[in-house]
C-alpha positions in Angstrom: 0.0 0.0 0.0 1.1 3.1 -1.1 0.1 6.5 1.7 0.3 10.2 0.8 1.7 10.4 4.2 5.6 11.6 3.7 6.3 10.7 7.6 6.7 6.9 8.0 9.4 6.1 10.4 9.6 1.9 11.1 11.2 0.0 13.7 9.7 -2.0 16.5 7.5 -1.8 19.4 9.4 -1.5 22.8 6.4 -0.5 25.0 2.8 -1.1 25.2 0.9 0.2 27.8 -2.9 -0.3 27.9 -5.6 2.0 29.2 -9.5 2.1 29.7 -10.0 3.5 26.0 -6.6 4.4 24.8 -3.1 2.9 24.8 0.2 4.0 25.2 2.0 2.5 22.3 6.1 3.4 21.7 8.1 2.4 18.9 12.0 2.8 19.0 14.0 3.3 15.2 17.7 1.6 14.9 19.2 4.7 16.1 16.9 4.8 19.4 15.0 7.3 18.2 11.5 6.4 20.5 8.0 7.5 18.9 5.0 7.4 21.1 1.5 7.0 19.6 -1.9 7.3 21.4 -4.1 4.6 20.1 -7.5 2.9 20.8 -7.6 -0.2 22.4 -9.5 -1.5 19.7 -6.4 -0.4 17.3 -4.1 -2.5 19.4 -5.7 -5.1 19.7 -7.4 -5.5 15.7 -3.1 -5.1 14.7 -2.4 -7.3 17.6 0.4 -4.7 18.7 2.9 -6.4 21.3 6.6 -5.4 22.5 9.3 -7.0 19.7 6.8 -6.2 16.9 8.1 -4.3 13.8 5.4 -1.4 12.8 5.9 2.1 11.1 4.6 5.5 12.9 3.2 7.1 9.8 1.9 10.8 10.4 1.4 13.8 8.2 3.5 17.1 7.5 0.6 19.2 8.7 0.7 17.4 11.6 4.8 18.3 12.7 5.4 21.7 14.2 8.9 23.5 14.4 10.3 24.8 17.4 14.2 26.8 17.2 16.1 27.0 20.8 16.0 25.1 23.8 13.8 25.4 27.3 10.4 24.4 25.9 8.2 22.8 27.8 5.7 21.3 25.6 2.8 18.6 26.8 3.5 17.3 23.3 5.2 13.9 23.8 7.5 13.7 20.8 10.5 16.1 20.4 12.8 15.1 18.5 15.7 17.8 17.6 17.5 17.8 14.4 18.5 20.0 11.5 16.9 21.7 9.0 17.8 19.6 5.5 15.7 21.6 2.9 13.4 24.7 2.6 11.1 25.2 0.0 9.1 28.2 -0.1 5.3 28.5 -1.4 3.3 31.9 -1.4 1.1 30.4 1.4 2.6 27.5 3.3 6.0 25.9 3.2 7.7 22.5 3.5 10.6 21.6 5.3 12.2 18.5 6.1 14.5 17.8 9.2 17.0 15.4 9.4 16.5 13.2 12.8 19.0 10.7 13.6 18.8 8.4 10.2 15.6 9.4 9.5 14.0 12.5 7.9 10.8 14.8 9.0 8.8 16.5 7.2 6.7 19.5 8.2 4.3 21.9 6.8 4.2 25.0 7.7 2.3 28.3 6.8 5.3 31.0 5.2 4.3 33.5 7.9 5.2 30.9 10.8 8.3 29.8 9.0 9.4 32.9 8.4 8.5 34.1 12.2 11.2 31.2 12.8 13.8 32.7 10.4 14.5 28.9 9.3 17.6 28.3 7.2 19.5 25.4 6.0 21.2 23.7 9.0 19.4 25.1 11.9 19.2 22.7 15.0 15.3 22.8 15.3 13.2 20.4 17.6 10.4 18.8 15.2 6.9 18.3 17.7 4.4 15.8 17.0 1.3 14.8 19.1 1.3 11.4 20.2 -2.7 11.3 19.1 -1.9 12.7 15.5 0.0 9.3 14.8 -1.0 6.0 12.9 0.6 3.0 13.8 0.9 0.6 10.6 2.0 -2.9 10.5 
């Protein structure tokens, strides 16, 4: 299957944490990069996710937002901090993608709020994504 999602980070389940309605699910990358999704129950158990299991966090651009400097304290569960790769400008939004251990990130933006971050090529940025706006796939 082929997903117009451009974020689709694999490696394997190292935690599984189950709840009333959701679960706590986190996946870990070769380099030790650890994603944490939000799922239903019902998700985890119709892909029968367990610990050991291979499955890709998939999640869209729209859904990443860019921070630049350190001290944030964000609810948002994943942070991960890497630098900026590419820019490409657009008249209303822009795209950029973030290098992240072995893995790239991409987010879109709106021009105004990547230009509010004065974004260039090679800044150390930290790339945010809700634990609820991923899709676990297996």
């Amino acid at each position: 299957m082929k997903l117009s999602a451009r974020n689709q980070i694999s490696g394997k389940i190292v935690e599984v944490q189950e709840g009333a309605v959701n679960a706590k699910v986190v996946l870990e990358t070769k380099e030790g990069m650890r994603i944490t999704a939000t799922l239903t129950e019902e998700s985890v158990r119709y892909l029968s996710l367990h610990v050991g299991m291979s499955a890709t966090a998939i999640f869209k651009a729209n859904a990443v937002m860019l921070a630049k400097g350190n001290g944030l304290k964000l609810s948002a569960r994943n942070q991960f901090v890497g630098k900026v790769l590419e820019i490409t400008k657009g008249p209303v939004s822009s795209e950029v993608i973030v290098a992240v251990g072995g893995d790239k990130i991409v987010s879109s933006l709106t021009l105004e709020g990547m230009q509010s971050l004065e974004l260039s090529k090679g800044d150390e940025v930290v790339a945010i994504v809700k634990a609820s706006a991923l899709i676990m796939g297996v």
